[in-house]
N, C-alpha and C positions, 0 to 999 in steps of 0.2 A: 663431563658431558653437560649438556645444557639442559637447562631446567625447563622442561615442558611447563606448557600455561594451560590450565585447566578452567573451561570456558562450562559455563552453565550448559545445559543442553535445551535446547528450543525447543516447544512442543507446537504442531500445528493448531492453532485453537477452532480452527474448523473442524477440524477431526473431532476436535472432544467435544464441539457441540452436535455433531453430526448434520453439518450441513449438507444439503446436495446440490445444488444451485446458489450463486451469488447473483443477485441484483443490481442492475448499473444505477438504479434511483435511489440504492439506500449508499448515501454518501458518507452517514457515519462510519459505519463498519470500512468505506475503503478508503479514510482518510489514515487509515494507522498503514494504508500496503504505500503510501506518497511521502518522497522526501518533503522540504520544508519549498520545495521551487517546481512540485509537481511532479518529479520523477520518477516513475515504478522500483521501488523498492528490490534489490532480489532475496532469494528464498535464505541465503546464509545470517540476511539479518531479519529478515521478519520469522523466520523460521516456519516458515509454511512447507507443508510437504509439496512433492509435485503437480499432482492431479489441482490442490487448491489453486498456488499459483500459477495457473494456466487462466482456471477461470476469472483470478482476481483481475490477471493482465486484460481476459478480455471483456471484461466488467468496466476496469477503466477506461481502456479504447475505446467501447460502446458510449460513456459517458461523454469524452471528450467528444466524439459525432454529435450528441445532441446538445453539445454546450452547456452541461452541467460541470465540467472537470474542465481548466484551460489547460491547453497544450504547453505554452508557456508563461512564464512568470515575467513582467519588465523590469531589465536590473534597474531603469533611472526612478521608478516610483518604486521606493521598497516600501513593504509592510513591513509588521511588528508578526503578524501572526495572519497567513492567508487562508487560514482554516478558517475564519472570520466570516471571510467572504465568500464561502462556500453555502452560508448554513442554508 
């Protein structure tokens, strides 16, 4: 048989801080749910439960409407690190 891989288990950290509401203007907090090019992260790797990531999605979407989060990233100018230009 094959060797199962035994993976850490995710916890959601919203849950254990008992959030109820996410914020589309606090950018720290939703820069850990964004790839490195802006893309929603899913729940298998940020390990959020469901109810969170529902809200994180729509925290980002909201962001992105008011031009605090860009939709997309240009591949001909790359950054080193676009969380930079976030802050």
């Amino acid at each position: 048989m094959a060797e199962r891989r035994k993976f850490k288990k995710r916890f959601c950290k919203y849950c254990e801080q008992k959030v109820e509401f996410i914020d589309y203007k606090d950018l720290a907090s939703l820069k850990f749910s964004l790839s490195e090019r802006f893309k929603i992260m899913p729940r298998r790797l940020t390990g959020n439960c469901k109810r969170h990531q529902e809200l994180v999605t729509v925290a980002i979407k909201r962001a992105r409407q008011t031009a605090l989060i860009p939709y997309i990233v240009d591949r001909k100018n790359v950054v080193e690190n676009p969380f930079e230009i976030i802050k």
